[in-house]
Structure formats: C-alpha cells, structure tokens
TIRO-2110 file (N, C-alpha, C; in Angstrom, 1 decimal):
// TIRO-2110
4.6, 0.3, -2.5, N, 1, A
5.0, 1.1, -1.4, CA, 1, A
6.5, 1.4, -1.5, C, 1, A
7.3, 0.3, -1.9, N, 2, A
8.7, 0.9, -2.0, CA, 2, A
9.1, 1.5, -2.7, C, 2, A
8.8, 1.5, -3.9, N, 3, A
8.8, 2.5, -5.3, CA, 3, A
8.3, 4.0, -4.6, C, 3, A
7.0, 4.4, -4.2, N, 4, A
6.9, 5.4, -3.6, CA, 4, A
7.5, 5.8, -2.6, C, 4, A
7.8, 5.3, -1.8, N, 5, A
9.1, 5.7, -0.7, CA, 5, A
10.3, 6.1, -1.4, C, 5, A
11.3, 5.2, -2.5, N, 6, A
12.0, 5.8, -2.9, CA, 6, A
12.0, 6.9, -3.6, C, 6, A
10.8, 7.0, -4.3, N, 7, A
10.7, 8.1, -5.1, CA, 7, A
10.0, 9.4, -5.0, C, 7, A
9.4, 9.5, -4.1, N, 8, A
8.3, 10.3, -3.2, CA, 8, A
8.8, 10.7, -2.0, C, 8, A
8.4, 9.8, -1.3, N, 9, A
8.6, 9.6, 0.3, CA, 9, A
9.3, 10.1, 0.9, C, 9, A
10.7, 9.5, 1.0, N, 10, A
12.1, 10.0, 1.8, CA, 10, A
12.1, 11.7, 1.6, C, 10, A
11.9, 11.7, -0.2, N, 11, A
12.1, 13.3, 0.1, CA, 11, A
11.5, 14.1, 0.6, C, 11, A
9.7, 14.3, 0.4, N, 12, A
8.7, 14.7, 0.8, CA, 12, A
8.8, 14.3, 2.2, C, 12, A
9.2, 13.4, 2.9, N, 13, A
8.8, 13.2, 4.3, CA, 13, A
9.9, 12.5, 4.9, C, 13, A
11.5, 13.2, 4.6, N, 14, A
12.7, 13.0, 5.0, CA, 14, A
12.6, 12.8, 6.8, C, 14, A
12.1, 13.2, 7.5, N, 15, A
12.3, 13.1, 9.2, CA, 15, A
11.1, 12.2, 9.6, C, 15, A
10.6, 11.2, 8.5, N, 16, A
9.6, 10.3, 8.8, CA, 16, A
10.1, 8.8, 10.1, C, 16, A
9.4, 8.4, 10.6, N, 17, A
10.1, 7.3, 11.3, CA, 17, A
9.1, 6.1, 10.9, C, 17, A
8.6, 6.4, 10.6, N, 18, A
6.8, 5.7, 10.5, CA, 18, A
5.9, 5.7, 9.6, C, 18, A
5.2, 4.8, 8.8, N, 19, A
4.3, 4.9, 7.7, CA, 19, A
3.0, 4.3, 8.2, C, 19, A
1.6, 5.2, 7.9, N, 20, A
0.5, 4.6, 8.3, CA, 20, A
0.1, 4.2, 6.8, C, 20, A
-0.7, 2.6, 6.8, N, 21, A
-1.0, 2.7, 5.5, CA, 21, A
-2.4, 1.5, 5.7, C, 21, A
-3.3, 2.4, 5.0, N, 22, A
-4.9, 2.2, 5.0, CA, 22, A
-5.4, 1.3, 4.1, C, 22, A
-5.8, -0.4, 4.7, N, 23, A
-5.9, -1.2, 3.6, CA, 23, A
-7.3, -1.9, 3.8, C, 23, A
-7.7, -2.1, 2.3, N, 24, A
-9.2, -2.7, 2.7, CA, 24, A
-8.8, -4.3, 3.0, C, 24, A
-9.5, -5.0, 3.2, N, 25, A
-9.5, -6.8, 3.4, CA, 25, A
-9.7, -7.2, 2.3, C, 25, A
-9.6, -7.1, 1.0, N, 26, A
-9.6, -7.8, -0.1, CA, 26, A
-8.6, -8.3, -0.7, C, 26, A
-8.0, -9.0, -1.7, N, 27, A
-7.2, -9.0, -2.3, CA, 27, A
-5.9, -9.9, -1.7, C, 27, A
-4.6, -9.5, -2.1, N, 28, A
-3.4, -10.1, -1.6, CA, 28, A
-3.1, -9.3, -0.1, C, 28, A
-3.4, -8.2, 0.0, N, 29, A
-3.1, -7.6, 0.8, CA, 29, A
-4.3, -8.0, 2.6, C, 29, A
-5.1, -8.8, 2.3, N, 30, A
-5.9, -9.3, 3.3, CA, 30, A
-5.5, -9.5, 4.5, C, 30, A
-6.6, -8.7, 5.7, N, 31, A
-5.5, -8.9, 7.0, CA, 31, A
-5.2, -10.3, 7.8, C, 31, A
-5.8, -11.2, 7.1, N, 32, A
-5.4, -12.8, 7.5, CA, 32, A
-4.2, -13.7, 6.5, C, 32, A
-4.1, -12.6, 5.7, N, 33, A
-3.0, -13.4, 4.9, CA, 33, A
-1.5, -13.3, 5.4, C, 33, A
-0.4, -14.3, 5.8, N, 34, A
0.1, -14.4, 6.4, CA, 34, A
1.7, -14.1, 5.4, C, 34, A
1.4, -14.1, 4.5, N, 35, A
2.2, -13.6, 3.6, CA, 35, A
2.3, -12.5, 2.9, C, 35, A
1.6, -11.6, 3.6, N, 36, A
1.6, -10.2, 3.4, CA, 36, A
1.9, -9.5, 4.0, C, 36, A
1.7, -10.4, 6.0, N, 37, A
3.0, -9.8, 6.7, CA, 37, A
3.9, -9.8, 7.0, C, 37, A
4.4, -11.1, 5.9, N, 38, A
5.6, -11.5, 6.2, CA, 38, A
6.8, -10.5, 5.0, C, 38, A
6.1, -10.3, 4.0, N, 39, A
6.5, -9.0, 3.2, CA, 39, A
6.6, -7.7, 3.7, C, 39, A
5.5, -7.5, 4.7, N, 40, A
5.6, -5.8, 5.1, CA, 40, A
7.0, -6.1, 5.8, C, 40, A
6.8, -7.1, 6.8, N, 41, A
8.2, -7.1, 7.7, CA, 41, A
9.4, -7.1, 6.8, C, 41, A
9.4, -7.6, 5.6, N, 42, A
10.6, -7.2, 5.0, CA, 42, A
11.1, -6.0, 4.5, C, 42, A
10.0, -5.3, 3.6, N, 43, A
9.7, -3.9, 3.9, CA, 43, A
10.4, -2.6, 5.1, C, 43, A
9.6, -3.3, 5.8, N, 44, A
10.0, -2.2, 7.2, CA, 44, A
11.4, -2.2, 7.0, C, 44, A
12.3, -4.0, 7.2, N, 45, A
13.8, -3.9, 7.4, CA, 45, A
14.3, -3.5, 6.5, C, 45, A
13.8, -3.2, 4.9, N, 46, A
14.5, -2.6, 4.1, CA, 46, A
14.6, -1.4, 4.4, C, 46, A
13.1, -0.6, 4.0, N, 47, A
13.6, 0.6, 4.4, CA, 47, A
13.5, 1.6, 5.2, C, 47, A
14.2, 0.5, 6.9, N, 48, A
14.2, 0.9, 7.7, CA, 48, A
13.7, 1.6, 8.7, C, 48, A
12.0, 1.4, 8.4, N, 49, A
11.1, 2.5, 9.0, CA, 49, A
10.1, 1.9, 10.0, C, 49, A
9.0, 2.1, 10.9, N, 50, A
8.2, 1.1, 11.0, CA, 50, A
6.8, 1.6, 9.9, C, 50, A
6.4, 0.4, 9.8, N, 51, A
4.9, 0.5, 9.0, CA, 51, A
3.8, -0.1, 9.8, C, 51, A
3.0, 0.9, 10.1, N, 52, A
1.5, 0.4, 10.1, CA, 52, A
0.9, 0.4, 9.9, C, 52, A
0.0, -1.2, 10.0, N, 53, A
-1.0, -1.3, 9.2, CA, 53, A
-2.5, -1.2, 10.0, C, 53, A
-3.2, -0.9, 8.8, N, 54, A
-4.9, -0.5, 9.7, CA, 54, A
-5.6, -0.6, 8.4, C, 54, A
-6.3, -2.6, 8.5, N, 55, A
-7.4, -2.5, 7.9, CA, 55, A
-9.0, -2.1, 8.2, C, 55, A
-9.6, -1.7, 7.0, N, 56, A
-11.1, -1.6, 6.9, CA, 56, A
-11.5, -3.6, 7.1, C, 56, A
-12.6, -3.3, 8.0, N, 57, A
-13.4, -4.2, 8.2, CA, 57, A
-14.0, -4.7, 6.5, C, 57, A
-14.1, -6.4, 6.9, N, 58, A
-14.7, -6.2, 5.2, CA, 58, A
-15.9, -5.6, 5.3, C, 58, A
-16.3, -5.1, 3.8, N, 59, A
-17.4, -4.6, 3.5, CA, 59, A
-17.6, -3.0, 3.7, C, 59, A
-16.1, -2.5, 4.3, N, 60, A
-16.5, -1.4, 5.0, CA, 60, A
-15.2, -0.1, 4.1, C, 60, A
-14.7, -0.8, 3.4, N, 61, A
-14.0, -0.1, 2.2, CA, 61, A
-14.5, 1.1, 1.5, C, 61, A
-15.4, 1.4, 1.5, N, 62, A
-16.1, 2.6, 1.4, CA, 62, A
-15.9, 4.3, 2.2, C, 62, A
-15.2, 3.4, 3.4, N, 63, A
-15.1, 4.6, 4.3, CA, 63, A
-13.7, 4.8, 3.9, C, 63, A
-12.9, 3.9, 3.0, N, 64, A
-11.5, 4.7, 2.7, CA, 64, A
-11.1, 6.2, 2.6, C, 64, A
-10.4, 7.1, 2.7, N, 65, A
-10.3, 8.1, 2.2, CA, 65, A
-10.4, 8.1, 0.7, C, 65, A
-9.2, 6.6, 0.2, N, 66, A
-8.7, 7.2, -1.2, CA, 66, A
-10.0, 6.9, -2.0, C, 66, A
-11.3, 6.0, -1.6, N, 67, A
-12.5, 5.9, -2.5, CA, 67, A
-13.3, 7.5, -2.6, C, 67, A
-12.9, 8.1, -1.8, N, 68, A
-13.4, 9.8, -2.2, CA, 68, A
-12.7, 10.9, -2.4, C, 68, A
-11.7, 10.9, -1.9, N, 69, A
-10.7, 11.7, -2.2, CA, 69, A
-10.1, 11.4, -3.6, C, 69, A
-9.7, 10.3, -4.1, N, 70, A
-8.9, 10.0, -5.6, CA, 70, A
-9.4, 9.3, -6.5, C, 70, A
-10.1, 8.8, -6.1, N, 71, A
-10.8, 7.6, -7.5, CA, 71, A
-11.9, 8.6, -8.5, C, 71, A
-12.5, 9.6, -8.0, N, 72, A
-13.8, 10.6, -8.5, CA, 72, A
-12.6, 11.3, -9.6, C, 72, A
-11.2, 12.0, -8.8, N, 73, A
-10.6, 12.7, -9.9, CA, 73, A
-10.1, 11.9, -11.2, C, 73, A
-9.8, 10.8, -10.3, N, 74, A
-8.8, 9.8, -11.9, CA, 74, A
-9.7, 9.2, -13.1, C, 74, A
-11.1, 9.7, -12.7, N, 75, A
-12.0, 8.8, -13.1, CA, 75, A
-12.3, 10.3, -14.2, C, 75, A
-12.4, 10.9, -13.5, N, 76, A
-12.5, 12.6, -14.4, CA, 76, A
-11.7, 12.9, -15.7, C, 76, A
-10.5, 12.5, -15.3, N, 77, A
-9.1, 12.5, -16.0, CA, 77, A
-9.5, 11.8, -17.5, C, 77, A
-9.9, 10.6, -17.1, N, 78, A
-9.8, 9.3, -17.8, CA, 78, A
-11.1, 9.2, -18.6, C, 78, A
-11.8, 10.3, -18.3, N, 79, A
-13.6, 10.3, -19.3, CA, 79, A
-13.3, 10.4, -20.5, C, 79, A
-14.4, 9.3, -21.3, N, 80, A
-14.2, 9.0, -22.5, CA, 80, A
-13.3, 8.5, -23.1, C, 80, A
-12.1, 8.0, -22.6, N, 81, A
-10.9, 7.6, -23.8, CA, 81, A
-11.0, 6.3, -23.4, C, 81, A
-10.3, 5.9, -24.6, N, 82, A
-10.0, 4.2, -24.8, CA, 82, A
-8.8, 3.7, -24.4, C, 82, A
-8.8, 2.5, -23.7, N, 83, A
-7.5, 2.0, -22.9, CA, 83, A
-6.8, 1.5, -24.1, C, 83, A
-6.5, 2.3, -25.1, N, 84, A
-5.8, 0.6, -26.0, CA, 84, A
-4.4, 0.1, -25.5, C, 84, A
-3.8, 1.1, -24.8, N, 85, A
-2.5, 0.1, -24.0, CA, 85, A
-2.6, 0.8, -22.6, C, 85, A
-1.7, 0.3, -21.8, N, 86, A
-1.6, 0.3, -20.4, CA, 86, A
-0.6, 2.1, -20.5, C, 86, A
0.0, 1.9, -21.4, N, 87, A
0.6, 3.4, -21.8, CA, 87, A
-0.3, 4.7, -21.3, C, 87, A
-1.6, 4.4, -22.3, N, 88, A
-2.7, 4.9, -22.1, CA, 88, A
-3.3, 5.5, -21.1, C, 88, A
-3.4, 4.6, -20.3, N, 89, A
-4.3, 4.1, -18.8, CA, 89, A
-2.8, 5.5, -17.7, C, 89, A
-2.2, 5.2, -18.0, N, 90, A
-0.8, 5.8, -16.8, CA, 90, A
-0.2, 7.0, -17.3, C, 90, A
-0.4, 7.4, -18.3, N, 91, A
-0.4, 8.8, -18.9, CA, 91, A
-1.9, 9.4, -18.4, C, 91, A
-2.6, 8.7, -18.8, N, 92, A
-4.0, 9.9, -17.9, CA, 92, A
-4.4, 10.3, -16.6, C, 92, A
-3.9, 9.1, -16.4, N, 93, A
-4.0, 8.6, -14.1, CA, 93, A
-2.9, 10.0, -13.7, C, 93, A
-1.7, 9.6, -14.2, N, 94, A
-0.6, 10.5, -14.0, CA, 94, A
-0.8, 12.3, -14.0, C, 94, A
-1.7, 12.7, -14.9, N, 95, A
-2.2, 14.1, -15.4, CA, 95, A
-3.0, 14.2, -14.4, C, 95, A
-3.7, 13.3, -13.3, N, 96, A
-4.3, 14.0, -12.6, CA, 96, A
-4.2, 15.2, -11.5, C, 96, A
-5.0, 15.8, -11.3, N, 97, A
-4.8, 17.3, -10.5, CA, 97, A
-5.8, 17.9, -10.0, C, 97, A
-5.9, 18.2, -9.1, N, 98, A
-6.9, 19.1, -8.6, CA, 98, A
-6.5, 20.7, -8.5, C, 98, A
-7.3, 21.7, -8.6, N, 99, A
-7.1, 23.3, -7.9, CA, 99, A
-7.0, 23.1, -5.8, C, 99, A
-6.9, 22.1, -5.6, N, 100, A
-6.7, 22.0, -4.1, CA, 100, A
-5.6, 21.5, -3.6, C, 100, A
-4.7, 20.7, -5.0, N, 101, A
-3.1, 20.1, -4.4, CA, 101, A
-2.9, 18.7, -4.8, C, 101, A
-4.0, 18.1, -5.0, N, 102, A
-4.2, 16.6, -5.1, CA, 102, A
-3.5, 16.6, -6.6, C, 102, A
-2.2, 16.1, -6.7, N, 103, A
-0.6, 15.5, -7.7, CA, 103, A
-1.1, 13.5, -7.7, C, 103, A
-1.1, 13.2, -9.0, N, 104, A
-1.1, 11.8, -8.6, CA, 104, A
0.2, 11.5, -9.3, C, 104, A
0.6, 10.8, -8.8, N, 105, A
2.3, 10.2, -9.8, CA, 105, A
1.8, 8.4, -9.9, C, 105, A
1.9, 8.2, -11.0, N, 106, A
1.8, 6.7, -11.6, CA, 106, A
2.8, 5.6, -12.2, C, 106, A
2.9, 4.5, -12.1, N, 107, A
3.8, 4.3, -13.1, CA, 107, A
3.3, 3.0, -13.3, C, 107, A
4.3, 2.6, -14.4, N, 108, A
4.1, 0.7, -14.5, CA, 108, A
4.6, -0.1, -13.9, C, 108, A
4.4, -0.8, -13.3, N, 109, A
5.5, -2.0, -13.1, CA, 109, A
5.6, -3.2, -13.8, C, 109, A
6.7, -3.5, -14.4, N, 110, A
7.2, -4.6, -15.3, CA, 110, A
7.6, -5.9, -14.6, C, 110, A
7.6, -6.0, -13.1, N, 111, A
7.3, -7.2, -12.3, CA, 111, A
6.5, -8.4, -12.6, C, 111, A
6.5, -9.5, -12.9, N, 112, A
5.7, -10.2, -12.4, CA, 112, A
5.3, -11.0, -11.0, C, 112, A
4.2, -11.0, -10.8, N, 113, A
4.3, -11.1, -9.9, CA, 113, A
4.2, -12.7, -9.2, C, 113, A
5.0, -13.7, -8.6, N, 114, A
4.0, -15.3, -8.8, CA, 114, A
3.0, -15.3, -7.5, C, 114, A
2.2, -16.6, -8.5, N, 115, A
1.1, -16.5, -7.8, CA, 115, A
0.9, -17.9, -7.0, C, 115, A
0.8, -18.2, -6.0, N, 116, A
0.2, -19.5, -5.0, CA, 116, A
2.0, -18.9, -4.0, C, 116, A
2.4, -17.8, -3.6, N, 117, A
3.7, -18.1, -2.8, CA, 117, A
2.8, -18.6, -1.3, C, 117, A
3.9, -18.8, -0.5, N, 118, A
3.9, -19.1, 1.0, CA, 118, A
4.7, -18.9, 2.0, C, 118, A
4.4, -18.3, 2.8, N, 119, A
5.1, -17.6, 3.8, CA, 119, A
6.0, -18.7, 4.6, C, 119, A
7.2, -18.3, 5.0, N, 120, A
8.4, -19.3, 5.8, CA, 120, A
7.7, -19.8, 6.7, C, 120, A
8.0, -21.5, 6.6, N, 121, A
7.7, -22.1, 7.5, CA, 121, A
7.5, -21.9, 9.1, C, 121, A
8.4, -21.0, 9.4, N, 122, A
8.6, -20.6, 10.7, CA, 122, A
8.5, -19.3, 11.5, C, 122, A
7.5, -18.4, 9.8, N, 123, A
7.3, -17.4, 10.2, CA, 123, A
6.4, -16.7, 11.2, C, 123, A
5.0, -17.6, 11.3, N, 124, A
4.3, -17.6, 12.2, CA, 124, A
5.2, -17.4, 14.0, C, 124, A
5.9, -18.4, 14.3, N, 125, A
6.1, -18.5, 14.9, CA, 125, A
7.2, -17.0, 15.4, C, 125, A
8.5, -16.6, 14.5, N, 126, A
9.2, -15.8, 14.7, CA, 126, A
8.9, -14.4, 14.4, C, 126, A
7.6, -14.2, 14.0, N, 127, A
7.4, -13.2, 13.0, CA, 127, A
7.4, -11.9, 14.2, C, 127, A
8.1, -10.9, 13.7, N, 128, A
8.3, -9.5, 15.0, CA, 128, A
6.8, -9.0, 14.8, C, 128, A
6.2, -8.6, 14.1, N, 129, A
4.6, -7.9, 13.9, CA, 129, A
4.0, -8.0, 15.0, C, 129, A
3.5, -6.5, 15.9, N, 130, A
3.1, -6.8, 17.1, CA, 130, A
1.8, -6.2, 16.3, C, 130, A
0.5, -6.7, 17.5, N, 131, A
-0.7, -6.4, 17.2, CA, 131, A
-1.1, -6.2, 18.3, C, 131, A
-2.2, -4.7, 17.8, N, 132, A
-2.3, -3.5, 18.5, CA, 132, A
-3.5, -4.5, 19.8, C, 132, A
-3.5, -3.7, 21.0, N, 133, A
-4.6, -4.4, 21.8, CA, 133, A
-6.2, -4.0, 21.6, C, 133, A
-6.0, -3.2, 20.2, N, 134, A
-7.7, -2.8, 19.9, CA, 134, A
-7.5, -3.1, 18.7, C, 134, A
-8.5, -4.3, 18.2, N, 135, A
-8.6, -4.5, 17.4, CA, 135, A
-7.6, -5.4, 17.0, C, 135, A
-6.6, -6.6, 17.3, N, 136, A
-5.2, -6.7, 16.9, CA, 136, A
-5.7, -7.6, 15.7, C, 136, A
-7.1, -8.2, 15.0, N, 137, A
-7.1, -8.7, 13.9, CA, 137, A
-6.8, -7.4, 12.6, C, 137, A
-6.9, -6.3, 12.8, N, 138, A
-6.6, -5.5, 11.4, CA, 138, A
-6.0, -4.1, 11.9, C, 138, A
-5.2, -4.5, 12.7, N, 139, A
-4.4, -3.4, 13.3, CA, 139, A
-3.0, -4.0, 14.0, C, 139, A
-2.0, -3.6, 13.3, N, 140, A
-0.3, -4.3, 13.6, CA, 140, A
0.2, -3.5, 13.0, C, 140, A
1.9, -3.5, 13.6, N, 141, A
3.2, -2.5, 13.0, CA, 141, A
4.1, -3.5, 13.0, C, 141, A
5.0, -3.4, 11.9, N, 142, A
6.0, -3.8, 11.6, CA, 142, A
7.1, -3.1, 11.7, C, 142, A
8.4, -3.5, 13.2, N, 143, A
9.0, -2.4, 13.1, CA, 143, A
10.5, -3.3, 12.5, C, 143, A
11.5, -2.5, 12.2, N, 144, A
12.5, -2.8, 11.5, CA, 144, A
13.3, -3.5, 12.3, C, 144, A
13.6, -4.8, 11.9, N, 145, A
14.4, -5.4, 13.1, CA, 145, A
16.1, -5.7, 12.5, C, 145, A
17.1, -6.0, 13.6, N, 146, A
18.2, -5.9, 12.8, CA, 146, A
18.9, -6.9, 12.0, C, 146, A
19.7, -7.3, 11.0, N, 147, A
20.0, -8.0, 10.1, CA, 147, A
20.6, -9.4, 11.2, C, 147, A
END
C-alpha cells in the first residue's frame, strides 16, 4: 500500500483524505490479527491519511471486486508462458490492459519479510483504531495520530 500511494496515489488522488481498502480474512492481513492493525496504524501516521478497513467475511472473498474485475485480465495476459523468473511473472502482470481503462502497474519487492513478529505489548491496550458500530469485527479506520 505504501509503495502505491507513493507512486500512484498522491498523484492520481492528490485531495485524498482517506483510503478505503477491501480485504479478505486470509492470510497476514486477517481481521483478528492484531499485528496488522498495529501496522495499518503505522501506515496511516506515515502517510498521514486515514485508512479504512472493510473485511470480506471468511468464505465470502468471492464477492471482492478485484476477483472479477482483475484476476480474469492478468490471467489473459499471462496465457501459456512459463514463469522461469519472477522477472517473468511482473513483466506480464504489468502489460496488463483493458479497452475500458483497467492499467495494472506491478513491481517486485526485494523485502524480506520476518515471520512469527508480534505486536507491542501495549498495543491492544493504546491502539487508536476505532471500530465501526456495524460490524466492528471486520470494519475499523485508522486515523493518523500525532508523533
């Protein structure tokens, strides 16, 4: 997300205050994982925006937009060839396009990422993430708080 905000974002959507962003319950990103909102919140105070979040119920990831809107074209893109490097894989993703507007931009990341972290001992407790009154298990914003 912050790679695309810096690189995308600000310019495309300079008078933005606010980021909605559509997550399924899988993965690292899960809406019980407590170190995922302890990262958005970092997020937000970096780059100063609020973010919210709005998971898909599990199981219910299907109703995403981007599983119909983007995965059918990248998959188009990418017919028939062989992954032999990741070069490969992000040169094709990247080419994608539609006659209707749909631009995908890709890249790599050279991060690693570690694995087993845990969120500050006391972030439960101080954590600013308010949660919405419908739904507040997979619905919260993280607004930018001050240094």
């Amino acid at each position: 997300m912050r790679q695309w905000w810096f690189n995308y974002g600000q310019t495309e959507y300079p008078n933005s205050t606010q980021l909605l962003l559509l997550c399924d319950c899988g993965g690292s990103n899960n809406a019980r994982y407590y170190i995922f909102k302890e990262d958005l919140q970092k997020l937000s105070n970096e780059l100063n925006i609020e973010i919210r979040i709005a998971h898909y119920p599990p199981y219910t990831s299907k109703y995403n937009p981007i599983e119909h809107r983007l995965f059918p074209h990248m998959t188009r893109a990418c017919k028939g060839a062989i992954f032999k490097t990741v070069e490969i894989a992000n040169n094709l993703i990247g080419k994608t396009s539609t006659s209707k507007g749909l631009k995908v931009f890709s890249s790599i990341l050279e991060k690693t990422f570690e694995t087993g972290r845990q969120y500050a001992d006391d972030f439960k407790e101080n954590m600013k993430i308010k949660f919405d009154d419908f739904l507040p298990k997979w619905n919260y914003v993280a607004t930018p708080t001050e240094p």
